[in-house]
FIFILO-330815 format. One record per residue (C-alpha): residue number from 0; x, y, z. Coordinates in nm, 2 decimals. Each point is the difference from the previous one (the first is absolute). Layout:
BEGIN
NUM,X,Y,Z
...
***
This chain:
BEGIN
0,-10.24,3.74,-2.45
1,-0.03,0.24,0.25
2,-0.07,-0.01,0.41
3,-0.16,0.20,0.19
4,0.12,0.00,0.33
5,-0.12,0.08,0.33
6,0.04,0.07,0.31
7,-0.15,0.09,0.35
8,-0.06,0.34,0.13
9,0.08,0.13,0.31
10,-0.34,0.00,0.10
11,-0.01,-0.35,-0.09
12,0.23,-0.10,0.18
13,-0.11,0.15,0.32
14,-0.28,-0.20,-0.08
15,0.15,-0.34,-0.04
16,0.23,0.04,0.31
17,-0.29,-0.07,0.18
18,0.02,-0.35,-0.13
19,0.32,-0.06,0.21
20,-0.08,-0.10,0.30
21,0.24,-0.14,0.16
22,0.37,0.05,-0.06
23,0.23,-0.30,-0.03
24,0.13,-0.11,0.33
25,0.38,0.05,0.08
26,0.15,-0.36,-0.05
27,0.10,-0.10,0.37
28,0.35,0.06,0.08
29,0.11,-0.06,-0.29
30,0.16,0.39,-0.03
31,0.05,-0.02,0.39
32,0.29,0.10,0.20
33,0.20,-0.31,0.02
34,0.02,-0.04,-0.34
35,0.37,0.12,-0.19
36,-0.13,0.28,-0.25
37,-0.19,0.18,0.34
38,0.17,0.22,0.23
39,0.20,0.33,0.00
40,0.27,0.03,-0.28
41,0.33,-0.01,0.21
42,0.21,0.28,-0.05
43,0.36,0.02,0.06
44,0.07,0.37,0.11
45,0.39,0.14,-0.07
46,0.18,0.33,0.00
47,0.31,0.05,-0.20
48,0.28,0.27,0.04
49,0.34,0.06,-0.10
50,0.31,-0.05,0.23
51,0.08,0.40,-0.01
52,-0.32,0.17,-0.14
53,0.00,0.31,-0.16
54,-0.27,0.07,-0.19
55,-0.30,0.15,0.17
56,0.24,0.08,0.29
57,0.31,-0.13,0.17
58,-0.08,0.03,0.31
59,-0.34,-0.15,-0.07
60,-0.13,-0.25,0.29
61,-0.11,-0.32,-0.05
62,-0.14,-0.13,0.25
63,-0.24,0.31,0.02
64,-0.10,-0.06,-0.37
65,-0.07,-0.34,0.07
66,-0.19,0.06,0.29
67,-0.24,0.27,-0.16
68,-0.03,-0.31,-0.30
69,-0.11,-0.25,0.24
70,-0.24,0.24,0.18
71,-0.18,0.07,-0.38
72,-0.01,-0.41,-0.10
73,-0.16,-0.03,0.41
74,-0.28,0.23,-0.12
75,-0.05,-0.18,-0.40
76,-0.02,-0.31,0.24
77,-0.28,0.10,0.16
78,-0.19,0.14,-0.22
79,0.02,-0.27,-0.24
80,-0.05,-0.29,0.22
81,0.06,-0.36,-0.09
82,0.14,0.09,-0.30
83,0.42,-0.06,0.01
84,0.21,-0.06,0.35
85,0.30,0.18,0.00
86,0.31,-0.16,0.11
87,0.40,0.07,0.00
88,0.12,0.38,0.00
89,0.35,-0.05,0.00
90,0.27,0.27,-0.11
91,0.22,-0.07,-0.31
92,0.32,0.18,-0.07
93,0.06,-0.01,-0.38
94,0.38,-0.19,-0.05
95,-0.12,-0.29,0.27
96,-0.03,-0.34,-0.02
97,-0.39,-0.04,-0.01
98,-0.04,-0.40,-0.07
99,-0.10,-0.11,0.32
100,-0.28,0.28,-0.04
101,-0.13,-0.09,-0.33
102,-0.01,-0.34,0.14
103,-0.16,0.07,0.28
104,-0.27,0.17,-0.25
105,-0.04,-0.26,-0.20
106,-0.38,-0.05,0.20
107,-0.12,0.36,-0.11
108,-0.31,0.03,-0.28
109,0.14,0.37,-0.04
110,0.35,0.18,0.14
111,-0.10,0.34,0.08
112,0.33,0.25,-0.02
113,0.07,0.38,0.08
114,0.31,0.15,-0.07
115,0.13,0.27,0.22
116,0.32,0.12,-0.16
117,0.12,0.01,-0.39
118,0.25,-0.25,-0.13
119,-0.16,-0.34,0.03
120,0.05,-0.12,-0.33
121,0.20,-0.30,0.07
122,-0.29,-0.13,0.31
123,-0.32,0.07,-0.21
124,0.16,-0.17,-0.25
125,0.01,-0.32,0.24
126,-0.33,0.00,0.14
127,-0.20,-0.02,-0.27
128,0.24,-0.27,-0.15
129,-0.20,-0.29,0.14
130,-0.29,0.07,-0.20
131,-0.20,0.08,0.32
132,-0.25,0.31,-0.05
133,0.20,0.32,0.13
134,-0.23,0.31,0.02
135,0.28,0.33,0.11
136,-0.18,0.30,0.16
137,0.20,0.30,-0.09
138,-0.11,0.28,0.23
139,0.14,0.33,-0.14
140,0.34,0.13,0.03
141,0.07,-0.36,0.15
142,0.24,-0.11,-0.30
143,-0.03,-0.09,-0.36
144,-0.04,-0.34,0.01
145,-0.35,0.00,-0.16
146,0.17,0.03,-0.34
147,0.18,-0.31,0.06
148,-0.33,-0.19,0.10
149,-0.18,0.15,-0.34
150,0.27,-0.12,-0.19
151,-0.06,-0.35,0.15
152,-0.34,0.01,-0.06
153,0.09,0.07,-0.38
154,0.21,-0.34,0.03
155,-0.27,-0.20,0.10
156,0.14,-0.01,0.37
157,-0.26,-0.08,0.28
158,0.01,0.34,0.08
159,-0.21,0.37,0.01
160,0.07,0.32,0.22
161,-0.22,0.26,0.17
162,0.15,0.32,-0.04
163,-0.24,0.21,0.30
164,0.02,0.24,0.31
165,-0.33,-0.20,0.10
166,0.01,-0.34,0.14
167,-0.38,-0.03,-0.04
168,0.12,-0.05,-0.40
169,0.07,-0.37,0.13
170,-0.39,-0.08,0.11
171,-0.08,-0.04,-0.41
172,0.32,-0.31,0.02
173,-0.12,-0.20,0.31
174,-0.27,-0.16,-0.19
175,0.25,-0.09,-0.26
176,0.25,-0.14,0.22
177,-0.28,-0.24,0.13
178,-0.01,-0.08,-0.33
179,0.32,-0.09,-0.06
180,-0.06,-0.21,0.30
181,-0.27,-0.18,-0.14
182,0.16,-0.08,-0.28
183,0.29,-0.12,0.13
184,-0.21,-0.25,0.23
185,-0.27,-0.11,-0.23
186,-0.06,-0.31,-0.16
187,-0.21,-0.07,-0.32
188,-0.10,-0.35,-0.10
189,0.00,-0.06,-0.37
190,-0.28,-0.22,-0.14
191,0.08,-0.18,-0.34
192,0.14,-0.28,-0.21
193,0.38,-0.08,0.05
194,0.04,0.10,-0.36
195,-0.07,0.38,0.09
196,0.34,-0.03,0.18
197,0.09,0.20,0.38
198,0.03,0.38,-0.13
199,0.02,0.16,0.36
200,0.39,-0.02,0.04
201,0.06,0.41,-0.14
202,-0.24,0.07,0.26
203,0.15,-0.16,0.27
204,0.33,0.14,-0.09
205,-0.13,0.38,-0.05
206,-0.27,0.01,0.31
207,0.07,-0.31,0.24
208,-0.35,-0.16,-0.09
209,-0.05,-0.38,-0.01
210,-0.19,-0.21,-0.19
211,-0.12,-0.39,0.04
212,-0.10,-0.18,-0.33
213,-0.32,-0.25,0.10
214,-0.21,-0.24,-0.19
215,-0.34,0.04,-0.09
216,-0.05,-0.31,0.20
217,0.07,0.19,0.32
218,-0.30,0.23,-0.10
219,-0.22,-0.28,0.01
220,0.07,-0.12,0.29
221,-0.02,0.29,0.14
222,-0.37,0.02,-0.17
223,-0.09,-0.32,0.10
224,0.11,0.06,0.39
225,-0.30,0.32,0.03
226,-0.27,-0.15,0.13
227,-0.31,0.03,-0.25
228,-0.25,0.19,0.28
229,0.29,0.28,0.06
230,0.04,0.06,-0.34
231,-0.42,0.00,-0.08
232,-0.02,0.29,0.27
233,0.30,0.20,-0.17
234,-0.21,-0.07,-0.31
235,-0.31,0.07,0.16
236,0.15,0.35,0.11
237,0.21,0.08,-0.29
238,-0.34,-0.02,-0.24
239,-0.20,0.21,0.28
240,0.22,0.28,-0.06
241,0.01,-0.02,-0.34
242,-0.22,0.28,-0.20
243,-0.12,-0.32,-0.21
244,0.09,-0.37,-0.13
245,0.00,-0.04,-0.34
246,0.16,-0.30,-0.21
247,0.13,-0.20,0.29
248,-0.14,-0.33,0.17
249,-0.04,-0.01,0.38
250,0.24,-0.32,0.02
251,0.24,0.22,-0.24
252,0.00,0.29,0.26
253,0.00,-0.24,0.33
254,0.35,-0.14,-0.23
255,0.15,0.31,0.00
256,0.01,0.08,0.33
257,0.10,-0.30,0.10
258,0.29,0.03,-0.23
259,0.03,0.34,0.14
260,0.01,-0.15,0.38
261,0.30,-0.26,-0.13
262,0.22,0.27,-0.09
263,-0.05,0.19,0.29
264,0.07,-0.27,0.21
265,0.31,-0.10,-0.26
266,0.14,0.33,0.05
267,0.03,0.01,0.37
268,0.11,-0.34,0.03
269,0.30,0.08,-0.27
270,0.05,0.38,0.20
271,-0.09,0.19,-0.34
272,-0.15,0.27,-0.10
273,-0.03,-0.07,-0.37
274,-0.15,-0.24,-0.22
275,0.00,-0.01,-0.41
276,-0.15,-0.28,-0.16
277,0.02,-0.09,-0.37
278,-0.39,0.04,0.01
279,-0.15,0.00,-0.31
280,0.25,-0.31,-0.11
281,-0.09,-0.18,0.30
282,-0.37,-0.01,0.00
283,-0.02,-0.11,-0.37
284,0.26,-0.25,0.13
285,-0.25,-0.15,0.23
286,0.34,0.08,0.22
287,-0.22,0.28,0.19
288,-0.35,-0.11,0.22
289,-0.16,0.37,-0.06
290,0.13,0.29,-0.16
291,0.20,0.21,0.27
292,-0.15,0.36,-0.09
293,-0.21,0.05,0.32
294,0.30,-0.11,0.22
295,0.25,0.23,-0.18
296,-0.23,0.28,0.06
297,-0.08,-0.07,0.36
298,0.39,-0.05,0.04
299,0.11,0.38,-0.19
300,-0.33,0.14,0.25
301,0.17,-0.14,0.32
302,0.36,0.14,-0.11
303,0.14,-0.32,-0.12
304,0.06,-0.05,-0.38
305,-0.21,-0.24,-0.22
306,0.15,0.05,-0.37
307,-0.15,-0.21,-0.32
308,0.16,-0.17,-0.26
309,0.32,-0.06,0.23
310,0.13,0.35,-0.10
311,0.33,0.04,0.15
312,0.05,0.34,-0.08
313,-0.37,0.12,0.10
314,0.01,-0.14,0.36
315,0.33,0.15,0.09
316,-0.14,0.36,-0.15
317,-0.29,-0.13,0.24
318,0.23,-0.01,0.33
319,0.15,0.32,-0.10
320,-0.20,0.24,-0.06
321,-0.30,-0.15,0.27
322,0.22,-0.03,0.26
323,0.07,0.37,0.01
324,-0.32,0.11,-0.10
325,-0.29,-0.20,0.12
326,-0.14,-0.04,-0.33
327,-0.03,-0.37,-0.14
328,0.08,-0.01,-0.41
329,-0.20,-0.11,-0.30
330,0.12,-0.18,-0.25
331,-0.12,0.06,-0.30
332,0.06,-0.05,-0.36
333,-0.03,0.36,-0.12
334,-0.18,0.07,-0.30
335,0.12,0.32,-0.26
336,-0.29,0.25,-0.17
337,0.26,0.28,-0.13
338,-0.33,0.13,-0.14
339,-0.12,0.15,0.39
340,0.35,0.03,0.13
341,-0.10,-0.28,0.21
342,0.12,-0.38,0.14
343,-0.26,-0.23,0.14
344,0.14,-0.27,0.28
345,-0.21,-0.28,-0.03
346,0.09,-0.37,0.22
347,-0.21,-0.24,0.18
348,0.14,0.06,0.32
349,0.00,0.31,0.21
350,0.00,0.13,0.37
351,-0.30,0.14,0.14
352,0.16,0.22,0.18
353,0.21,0.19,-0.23
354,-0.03,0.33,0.19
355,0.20,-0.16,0.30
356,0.06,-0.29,0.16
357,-0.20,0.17,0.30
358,-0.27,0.12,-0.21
359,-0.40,-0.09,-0.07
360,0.01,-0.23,-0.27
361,-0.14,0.06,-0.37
362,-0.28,-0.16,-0.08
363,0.01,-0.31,-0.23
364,-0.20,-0.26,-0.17
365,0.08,-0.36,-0.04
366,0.10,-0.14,-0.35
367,0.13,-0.29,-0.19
368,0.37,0.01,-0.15
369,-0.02,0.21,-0.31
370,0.21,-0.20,-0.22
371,-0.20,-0.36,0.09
372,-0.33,0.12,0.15
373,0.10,-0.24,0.26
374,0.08,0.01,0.37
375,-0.01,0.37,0.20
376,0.17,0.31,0.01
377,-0.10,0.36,0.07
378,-0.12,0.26,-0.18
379,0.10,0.29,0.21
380,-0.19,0.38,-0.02
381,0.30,0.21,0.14
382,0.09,0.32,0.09
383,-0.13,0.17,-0.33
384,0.24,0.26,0.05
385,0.33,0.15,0.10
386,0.39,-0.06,-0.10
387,0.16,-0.32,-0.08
388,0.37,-0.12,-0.01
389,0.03,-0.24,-0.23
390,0.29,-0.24,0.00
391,0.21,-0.35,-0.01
392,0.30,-0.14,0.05
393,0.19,-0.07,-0.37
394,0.31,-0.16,0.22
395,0.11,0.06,0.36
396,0.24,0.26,-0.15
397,-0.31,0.19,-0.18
398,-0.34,0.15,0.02
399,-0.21,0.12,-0.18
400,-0.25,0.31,0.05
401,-0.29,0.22,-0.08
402,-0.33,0.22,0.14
403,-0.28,0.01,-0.11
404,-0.34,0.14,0.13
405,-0.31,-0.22,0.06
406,-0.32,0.05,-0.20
407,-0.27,-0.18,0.12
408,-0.07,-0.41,-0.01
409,-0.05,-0.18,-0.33
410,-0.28,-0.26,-0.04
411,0.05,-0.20,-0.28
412,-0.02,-0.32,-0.15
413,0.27,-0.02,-0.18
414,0.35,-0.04,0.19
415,0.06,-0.07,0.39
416,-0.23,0.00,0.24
417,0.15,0.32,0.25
418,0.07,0.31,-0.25
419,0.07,0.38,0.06
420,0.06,0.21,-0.26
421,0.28,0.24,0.08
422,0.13,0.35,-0.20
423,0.37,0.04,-0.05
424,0.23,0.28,-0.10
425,0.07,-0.16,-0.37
426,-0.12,-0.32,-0.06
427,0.19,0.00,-0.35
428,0.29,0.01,0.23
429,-0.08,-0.28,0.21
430,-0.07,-0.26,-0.24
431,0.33,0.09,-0.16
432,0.25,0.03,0.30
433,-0.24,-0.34,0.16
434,0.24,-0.21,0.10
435,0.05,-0.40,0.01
436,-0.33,-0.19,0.16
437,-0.37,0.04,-0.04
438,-0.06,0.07,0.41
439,0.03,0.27,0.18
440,-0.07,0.10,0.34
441,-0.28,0.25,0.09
442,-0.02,0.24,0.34
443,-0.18,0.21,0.08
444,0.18,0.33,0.10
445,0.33,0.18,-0.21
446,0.29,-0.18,0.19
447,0.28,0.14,-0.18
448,0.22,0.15,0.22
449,-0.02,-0.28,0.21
450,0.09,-0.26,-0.28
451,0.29,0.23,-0.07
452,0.13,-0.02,0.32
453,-0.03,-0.36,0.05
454,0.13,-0.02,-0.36
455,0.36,0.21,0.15
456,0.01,-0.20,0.32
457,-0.05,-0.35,-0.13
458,0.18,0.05,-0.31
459,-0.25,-0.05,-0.27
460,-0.08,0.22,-0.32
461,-0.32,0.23,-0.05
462,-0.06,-0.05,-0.38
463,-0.32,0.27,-0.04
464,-0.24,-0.15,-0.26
465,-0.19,0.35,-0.04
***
């Protein structure tokens, strides 16, 4: 049988913003500056030459060279404040012992290198060795050590080179080296039965992020210690700014948020900035009070990470690509019509502030769980249209990637509550190259270049899924 489906226009969307109120409020402190994952990305500066140079000139000088450097990173400083503290700036001479400086390196998120001279085969070669992201910034006629830095990208090294006259080519990489910093300093907490196992480990090992395993119990208690009048007024304004109610109870909604209220607290009391919870499990379980939809969206709106279904891999494509970009993910399943060229991405749970962390939120209207009728979740009008990256982790070594462009909001019965339908290149293509799991991640924006880079200096694969 055939479905006709709809979905909103922009005129009605204009319309049903106005149902939005008021925006979700920022969870307090819980992204604030004394927490790990906050804070410039530290970045180790270092300049590398050989013991006679030659090549561009032997009677180059160094110290001039470095100086006209230093003067350059002074001015990227400022004008990108907050976002990486530069440290270090020592001189290398290619054939020396440099231990004691890798070492002393060891704190870096990122090691930031220029060579001045040619024939620093043997030195690169150590620095990225560690596995530490190495970015090299080859200025012309400098050397030709950006060949050896593309060939250890090609390995699967830690490691990617700018190859420019023009230091400003470095502004596009601070926000990624504060990603590497936040993902080096986060910590998820993984919501599900013991049977489900502790999966984090290849993370850990590839981008320094930890991960704590807690019970269900702890999100009860957690529940239980909101007090009931603070989490009726979060209720109270959570419904005001919704366009409408529809399927849910009041003492359903006034659940939620207290749920909501637990984690929040849960999270700054374990120092973390992510939380996936073996939801839909759970709740039929009786393990789970509420379902936590409205929390998880609150959470992605602040710039934490709320991720259903304990998705591993969906949370950490969550820190990565929000932490550089502002723009929380949606998970969705995604849903093929080869007929239109098109995939739907439908879920339960999304962001109301897809366009940016910082943005006005989308309006939304308040619905049960799809797959129950029970409980609350979101059905979320967004942006109805503009690019989208569309990705997930299949492994800390892999991701996978596509584009697509947004065509409006779909309003339909039939499948997940938040759905935008979405035209790709060649969606024949798609659902043949999809790779393993049903998720995958949704922002708003084309990212890739940024995802490549990350994907060079972390040391992770780019598998393109159209």
């Amino acid at each position: 049988m055939s479905e006709t489906l709809q979905f909103l226009t922009r005129r009605q969307f204009s319309l049903a913003s106005l149902g939005a109120l008021a925006p979700f409020s920022r969870p307090a402190g819980a992204a604030g500056e004394s927490m790990p994952w906050s804070g410039p990305a530290l970045v180790r500066k270092v300049y590398l030459a050989s013991q006679k140079p030659s090549w561009p000139r032997p009677d180059i000088d160094l110290k001039a060279e470095i100086a006209e450097i230093e003067a350059s990173l002074a001015l990227l400083e400022k004008r990108n404040p907050g976002a990486v503290r530069f440290t270090g700036g020592e001189l290398l001479r290619e054939g020396a012992d440099i231990s004691a400086w890798i070492q002393s390196a060891s704190e870096a998120d990122v090691v930031l290198a220029f060579n001045l001279s040619s024939g620093l085969g043997a030195i690169l070669q150590k620095i990225q060795e560690p596995r530490r992201p190495v970015l090299l910034f080859s200025r012309p006629y400098a050397g030709h050590s950006w060949s050896n830095f593309a060939g250890f990208a090609q390995k699967g090294a830690k490691a990617d080179v700018i190859a420019s006259s023009e230091f400003s080519d470095l502004d596009e990489y601070l926000p990624l080296f504060r990603t590497i910093h936040v993902m080096r300093n986060s910590k998820v907490l993984l919501v599900a039965p013991p049977s489900r196992g502790r999966a984090g480990a290849p993370y850990t090992e590839l981008f320094g992020t930890s991960f704590a395993y807690p019970d269900y119990s702890d999100l009860k208690a957690a529940f239980q210690a909101v007090d009931v009048g603070k989490a009726r007024a979060a209720a109270a304004e959570f419904t005001r700014a919704a366009v409408k109610v529809v399927e849910p109870s009041p003492e359903e909604i006034i659940a939620s948020l207290r749920l909501y209220l637990g984690m929040q607290e849960f999270l700054q009391r374990e120092k973390a900035n992510a939380i996936a919870i073996d939801c839909l499990g759970g709740f039929s379980r009786g393990d789970l009070p509420a379902y936590p939809c409205v929390g998880f969206a609150k959470l992605n709106d602040a710039g934490l990470y709320g991720v259903c279904e304990c998705d591993l891999h969906s949370t950490m494509t969550q820190i990565l690509v929000t932490s550089f970009s502002g723009k929380p993910g949606f998970v969705s399943d995604p849903v093929f019509d080869t007929s239109r060229n098109e995939v739907i991405h439908a879920h339960c749970v999304a962001a109301t502030r897809m366009d940016g962390i910082g943005a006005a939120p989308s309006p939304y209207l308040v619905r049960s769980h799809l797959e129950d009728n029970k409980g609350v979740s979101l059905q979320v009008l967004m942006p109805p249209s503009g690019t989208v990256t569309v990705a997930r982790f299949q492994g800390a070594s892999s991701f996978m990637l596509s584009t697509g462009e947004v065509l409006g909001n779909v309003d339909s019965p039939r499948g997940c509550r938040s759905k935008i339908r979405t035209r790709v290149s060649d969606a024949r293509k798609f659902l043949e190259n999809y790779g393993p799991g049903l998720h995958r991640v949704v922002f708003y924006g084309d990212h890739t270049l940024a995802i490549h880079r990350l994907s060079r200096l972390n040391g992770f694969k780019v598998i393109r899924e159209v």
